[in-house]
C-alpha positions as CSV (number, residue, x, y, z in Angstrom):
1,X,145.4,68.4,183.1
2,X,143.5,71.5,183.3
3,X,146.7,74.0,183.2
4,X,147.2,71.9,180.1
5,X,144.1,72.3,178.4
6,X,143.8,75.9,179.0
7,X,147.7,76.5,177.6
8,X,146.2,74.8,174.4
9,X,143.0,77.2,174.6
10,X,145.2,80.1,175.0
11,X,147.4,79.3,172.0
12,X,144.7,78.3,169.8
13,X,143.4,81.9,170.7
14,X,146.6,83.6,169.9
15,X,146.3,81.6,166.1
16,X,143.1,82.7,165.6
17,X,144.1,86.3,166.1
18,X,146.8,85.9,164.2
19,X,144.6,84.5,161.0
20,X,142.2,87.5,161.6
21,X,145.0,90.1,161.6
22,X,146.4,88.8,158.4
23,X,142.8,88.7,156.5
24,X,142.4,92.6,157.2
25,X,145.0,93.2,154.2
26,X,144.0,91.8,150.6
27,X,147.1,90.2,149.0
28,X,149.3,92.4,146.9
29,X,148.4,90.6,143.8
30,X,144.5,90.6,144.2
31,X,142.9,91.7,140.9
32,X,141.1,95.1,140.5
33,X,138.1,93.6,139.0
34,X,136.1,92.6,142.1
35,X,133.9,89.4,142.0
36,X,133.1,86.2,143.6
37,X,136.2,84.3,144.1
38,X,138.0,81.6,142.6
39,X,136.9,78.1,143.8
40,X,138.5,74.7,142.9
41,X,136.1,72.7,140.6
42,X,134.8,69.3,141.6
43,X,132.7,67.0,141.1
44,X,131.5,68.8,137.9
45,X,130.9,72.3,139.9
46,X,132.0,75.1,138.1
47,X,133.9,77.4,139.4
48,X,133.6,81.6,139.1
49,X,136.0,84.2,137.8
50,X,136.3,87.7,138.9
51,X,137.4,89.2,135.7
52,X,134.4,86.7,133.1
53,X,131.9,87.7,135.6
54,X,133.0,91.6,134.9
55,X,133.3,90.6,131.2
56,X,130.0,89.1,131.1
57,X,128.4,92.4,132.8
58,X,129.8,94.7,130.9
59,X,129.0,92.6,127.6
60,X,132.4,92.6,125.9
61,X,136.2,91.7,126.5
62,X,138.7,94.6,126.1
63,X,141.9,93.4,124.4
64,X,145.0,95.3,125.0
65,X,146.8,95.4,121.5
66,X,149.6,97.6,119.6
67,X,148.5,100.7,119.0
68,X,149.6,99.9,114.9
69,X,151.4,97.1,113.8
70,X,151.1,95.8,110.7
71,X,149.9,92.0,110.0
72,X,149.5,91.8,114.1
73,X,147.2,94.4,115.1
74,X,146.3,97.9,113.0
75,X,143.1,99.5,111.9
76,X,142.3,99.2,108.2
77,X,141.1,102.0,106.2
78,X,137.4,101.7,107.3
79,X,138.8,101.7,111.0
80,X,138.3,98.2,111.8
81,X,141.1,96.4,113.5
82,X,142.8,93.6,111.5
83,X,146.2,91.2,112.7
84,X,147.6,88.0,113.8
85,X,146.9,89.1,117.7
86,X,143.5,91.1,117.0
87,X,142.4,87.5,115.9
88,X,143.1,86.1,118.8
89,X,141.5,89.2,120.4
90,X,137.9,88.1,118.0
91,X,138.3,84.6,118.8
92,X,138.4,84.7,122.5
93,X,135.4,87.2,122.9
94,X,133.5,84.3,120.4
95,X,134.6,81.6,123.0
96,X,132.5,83.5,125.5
97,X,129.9,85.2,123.8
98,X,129.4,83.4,120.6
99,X,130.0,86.6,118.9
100,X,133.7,87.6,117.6
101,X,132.7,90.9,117.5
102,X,131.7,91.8,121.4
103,X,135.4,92.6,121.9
104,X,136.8,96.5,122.3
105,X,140.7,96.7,121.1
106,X,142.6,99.1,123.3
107,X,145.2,100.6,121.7
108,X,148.8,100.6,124.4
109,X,152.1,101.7,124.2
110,X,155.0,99.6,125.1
111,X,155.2,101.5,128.2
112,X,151.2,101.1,129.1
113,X,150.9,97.9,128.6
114,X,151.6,96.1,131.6
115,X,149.8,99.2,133.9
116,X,146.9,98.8,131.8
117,X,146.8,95.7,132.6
118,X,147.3,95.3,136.2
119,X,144.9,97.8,136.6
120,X,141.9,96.4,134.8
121,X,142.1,98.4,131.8
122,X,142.2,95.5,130.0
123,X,141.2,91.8,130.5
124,X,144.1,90.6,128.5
125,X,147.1,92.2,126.9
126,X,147.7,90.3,123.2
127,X,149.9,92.7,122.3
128,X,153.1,90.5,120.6
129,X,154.6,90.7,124.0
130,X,157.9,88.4,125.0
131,X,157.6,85.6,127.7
132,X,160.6,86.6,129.9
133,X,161.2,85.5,133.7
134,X,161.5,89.2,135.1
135,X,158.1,89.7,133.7
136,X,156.5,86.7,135.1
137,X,158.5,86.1,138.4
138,X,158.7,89.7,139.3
139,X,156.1,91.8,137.7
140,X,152.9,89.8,139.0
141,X,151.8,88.8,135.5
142,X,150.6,85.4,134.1
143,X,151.8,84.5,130.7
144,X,148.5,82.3,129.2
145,X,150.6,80.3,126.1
146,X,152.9,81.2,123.2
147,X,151.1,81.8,119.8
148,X,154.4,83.0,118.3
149,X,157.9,82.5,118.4
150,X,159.9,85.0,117.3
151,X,163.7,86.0,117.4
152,X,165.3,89.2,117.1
153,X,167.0,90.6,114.2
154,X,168.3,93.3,112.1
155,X,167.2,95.7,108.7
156,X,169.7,97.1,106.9
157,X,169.8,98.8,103.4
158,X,171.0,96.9,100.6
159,X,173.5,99.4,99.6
160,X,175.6,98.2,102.5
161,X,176.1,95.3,101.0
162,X,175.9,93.3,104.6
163,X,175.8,89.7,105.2
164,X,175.8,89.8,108.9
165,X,175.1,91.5,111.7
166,X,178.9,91.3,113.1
167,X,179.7,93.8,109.9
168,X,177.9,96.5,112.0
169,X,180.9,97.4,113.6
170,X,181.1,101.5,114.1
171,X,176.9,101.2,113.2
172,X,174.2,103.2,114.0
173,X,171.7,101.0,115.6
174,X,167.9,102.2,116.0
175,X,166.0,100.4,118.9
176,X,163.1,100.9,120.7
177,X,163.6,102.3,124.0
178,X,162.4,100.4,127.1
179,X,162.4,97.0,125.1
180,X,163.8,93.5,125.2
181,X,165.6,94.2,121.8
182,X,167.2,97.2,123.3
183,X,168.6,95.1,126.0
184,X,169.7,92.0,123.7
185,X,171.2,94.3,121.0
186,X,173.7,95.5,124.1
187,X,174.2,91.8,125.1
188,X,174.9,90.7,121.0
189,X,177.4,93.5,120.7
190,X,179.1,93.0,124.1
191,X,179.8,89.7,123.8
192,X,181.3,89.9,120.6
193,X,183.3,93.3,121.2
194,X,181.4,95.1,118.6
195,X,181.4,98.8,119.1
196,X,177.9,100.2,118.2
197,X,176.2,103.3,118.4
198,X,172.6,102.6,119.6
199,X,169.8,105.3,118.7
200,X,167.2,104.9,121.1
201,X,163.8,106.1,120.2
202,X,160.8,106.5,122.7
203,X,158.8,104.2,120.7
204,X,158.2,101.7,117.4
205,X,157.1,104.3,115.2
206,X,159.9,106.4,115.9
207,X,162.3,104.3,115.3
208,X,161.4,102.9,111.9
209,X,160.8,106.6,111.1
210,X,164.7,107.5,112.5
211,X,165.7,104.2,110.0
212,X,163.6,105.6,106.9
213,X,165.0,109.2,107.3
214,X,168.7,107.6,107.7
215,X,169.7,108.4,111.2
216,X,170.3,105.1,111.8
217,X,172.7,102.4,109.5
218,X,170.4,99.2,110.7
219,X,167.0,98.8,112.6
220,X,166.5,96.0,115.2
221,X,163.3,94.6,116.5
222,X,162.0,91.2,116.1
223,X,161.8,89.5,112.8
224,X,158.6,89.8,112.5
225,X,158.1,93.6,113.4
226,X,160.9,94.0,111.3
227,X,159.0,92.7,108.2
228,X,156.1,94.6,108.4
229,X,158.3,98.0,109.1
230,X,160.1,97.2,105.6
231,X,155.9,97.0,104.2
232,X,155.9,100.5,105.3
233,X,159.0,101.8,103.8
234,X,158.7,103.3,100.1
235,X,160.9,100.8,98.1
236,X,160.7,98.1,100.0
237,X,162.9,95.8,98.2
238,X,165.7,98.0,98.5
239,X,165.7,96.3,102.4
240,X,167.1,93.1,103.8
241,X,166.6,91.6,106.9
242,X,169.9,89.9,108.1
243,X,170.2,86.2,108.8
244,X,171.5,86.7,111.9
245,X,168.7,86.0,114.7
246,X,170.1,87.2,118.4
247,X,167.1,86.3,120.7
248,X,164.5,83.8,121.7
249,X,161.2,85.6,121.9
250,X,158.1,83.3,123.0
251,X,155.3,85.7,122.4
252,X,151.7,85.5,123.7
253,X,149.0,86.4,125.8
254,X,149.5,88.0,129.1
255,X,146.8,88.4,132.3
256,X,146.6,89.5,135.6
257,X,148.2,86.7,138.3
258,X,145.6,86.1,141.1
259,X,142.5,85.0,138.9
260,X,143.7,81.3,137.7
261,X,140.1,80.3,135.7
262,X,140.9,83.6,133.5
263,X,143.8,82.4,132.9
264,X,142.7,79.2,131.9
265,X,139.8,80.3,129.5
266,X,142.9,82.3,127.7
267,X,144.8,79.6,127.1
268,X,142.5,76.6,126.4
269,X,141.2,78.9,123.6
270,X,144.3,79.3,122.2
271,X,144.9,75.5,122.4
272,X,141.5,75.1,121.5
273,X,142.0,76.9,118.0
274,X,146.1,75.5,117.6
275,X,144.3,71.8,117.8
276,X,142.1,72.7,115.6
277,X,144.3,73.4,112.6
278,X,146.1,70.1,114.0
279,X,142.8,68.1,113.4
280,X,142.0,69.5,110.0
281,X,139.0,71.9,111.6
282,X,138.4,75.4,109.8
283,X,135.4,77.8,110.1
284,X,134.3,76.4,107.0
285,X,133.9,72.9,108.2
286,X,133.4,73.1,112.2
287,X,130.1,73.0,111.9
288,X,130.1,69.9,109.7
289,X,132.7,68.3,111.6
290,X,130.7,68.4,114.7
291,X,127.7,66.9,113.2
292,X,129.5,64.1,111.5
293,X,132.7,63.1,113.0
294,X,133.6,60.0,114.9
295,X,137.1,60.9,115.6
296,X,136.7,61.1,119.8
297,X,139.2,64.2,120.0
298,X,137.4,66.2,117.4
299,X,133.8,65.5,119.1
300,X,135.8,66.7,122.3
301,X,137.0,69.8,120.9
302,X,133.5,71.0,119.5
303,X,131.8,70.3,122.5
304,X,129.8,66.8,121.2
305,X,131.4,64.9,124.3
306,X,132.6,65.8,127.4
307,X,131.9,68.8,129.5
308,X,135.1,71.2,129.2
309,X,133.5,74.1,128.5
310,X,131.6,74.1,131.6
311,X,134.9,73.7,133.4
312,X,135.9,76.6,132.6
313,X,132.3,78.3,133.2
314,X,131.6,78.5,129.5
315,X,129.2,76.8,127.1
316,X,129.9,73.5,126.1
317,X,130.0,74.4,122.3
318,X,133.1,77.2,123.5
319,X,135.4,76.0,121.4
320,X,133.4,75.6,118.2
321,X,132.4,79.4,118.3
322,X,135.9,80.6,118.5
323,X,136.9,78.3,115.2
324,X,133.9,79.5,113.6
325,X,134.2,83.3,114.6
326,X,137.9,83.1,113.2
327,X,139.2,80.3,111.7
328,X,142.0,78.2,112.8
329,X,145.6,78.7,114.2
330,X,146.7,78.3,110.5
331,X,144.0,80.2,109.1
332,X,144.6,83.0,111.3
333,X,148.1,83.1,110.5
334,X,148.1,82.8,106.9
335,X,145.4,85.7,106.2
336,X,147.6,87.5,108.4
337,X,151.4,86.7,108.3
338,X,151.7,83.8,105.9
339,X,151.1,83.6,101.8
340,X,147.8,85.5,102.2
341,X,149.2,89.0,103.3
342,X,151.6,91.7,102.9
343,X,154.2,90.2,104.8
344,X,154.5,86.6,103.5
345,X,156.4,85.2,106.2
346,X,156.9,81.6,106.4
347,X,155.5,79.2,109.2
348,X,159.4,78.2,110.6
349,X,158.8,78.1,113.9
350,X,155.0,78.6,114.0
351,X,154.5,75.4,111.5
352,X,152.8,72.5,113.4
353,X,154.7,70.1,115.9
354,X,153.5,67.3,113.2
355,X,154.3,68.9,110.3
356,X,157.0,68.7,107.2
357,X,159.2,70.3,108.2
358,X,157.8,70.5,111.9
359,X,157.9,73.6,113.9
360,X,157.0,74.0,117.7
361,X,153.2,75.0,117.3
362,X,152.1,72.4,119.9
363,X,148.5,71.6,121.8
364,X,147.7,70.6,124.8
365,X,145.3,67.5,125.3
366,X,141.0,68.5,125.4
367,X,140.5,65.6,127.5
């Protein structure tokens, strides 16, 4: 019994060793910012995040964005940044601080973007970047939510006289080097044994400045960075975007894997301001709306019931801030995309699950 016991002594020894070794090397994914750890919350405890502590610090979120992208993130002519995704950018640094304004915009490239990220450059990367498996399998990222779907398509001249992207047969193609549409404009023409000649060009600006200078027959991008590139041109009507649309492209916000409350603050805000277009709340009536109404999901959302903010180690009135520091999903979208810009791009796919006709805008449950 005794050559038993010490066998088991002896191999519990070798375990423990064995656990010690393998706590002398972080994991490969730990995040840069350093902090208290992630804890499971029960009970009502709340639990801590590395990268809001860091936040909270340093008084201010730092929002990757494009470095100039018109109707999703671009600096105006007094040098403040306006867009779809500079929004979102405002509306999470309100969630946090009650102030949309306590966020710094950090202009990347497509090729900084994900470095910037992973190295703590930036908190979160809203930068009209595409859900794909290689980035979220392979490249340690965390995709938070979608707060645009978008497809890929093409620009053309109306001289051409085109009606669809299989005419481009012999084309010039300008595309973005280093891009998803690079890779699905190879896939499009593959498959359908169109010969093309693609134009690569380092980045976005080059290549809608190789399409206005007319070293390219068509430019592709997605539709919607198509659209504001035509805004830029100098007779914009003389420019069609084909019908054709070649790619799925499920764009949102993207943080560092290893810190999962971050990642949840992300995107319950953007479901927080989605469900609030869905419930008829704007920054005109939040305030109202949470004084007055009896409707239990709306008294959930601005904080009036329940304790969801606190779960996610924010105030309880989290929510409330970011509708009232920018608006609503809709709201943010029309003064940026929609009837109330340049671009005046329909809802289509963005429209609400519930609407007429419905799109796939969807929110998750506050409850």
């Amino acid at each position: 019994m005794k050559a038993i016991q010490r066998a088991i002594t002896v191999a519990a020894l070798g375990l423990a060793v064995v656990a010690c070794g393998r706590g002398e090397k972080p994991p490969e994914d730990t995040p840069p910012i350093t902090g208290a750890p992630t804890t499971r919350a029960q009970h009502g405890e709340t639990i801590t995040s590395a990268t809001l502590q860091a936040i909270k610090r340093r008084g201010r979120l730092n929002c990757g964005v494009h470095e100039g992208l018109v109707g999703f993130a671009f600096t105006d002519n007094r040098g403040q940044w306006r867009g779809f995704d500079a929004d979102f950018c405002r509306g999470l640094a309100a969630a946090i601080f009650d102030d949309p304004n306590a966020v710094r915009f950090v202009p990347l490239a497509i090729g900084q973007r994900f470095e910037a990220l992973e190295s703590g450059r930036v908190d979160v990367l809203w930068r009209n970047t595409s859900w794909t498996m290689a980035r979220d399998a392979g490249e340690g990222l965390s995709f938070a939510g979608v707060n645009y779907y978008d497809g890929q398509g093409f620009m053309v001249r109306r001289s051409l006289n085109l009606n669809s992207a299989v005419e481009l047969k012999g084309a010039r193609v300008c595309v973005q080097a280093g891009s998803t549409s690079e890779l699905n404009a190879a896939d499009y023409f593959r498959v359908r044994g169109i010969e093309y000649r693609p134009v690569v060009l380092p980045n976005e600006e080059a290549a809608r400045a190789a399409y206005a200078r007319e070293d390219c027959d068509a430019l592709t991008a997605d539709i919607s960075a198509l659209a504001a590139a035509r805004t830029t041109l100098s007779s914009p009507e003389q420019h069609a975007i084909l019908p054709d649309v070649i790619s799925k492209e499920a764009l949102g916000p993207v943080v560092r894997r290893g810190d999962e409350q971050w990642g949840s603050i992300v995107r319950w805000t953007l479901n927080a301001l989605i469900l609030a277009e869905e419930l008829g709340v704007t920054q005109a009536t939040v305030d109202a709306r949470a004084q007055d109404s009896r409707d239990p999901r709306v008294r959930r959302l601005l904080g009036v019931e329940g304790d969801f903010g606190p779960m996610l180690g924010l105030s309880k009135d989290w929510a409330r801030n970011a509708i009232s520091g920018v608006g609503n999903y809709g709201e943010i979208f029309n003064r940026n995309l929609g009837d109330d810009s340049a671009l005046d791009l329909a809802r289509g796919l963005n429209a609400q699950w519930n609407a007429r006709p419905g799109g796939l805008i969807y929110a998750l449950p506050i409850r």
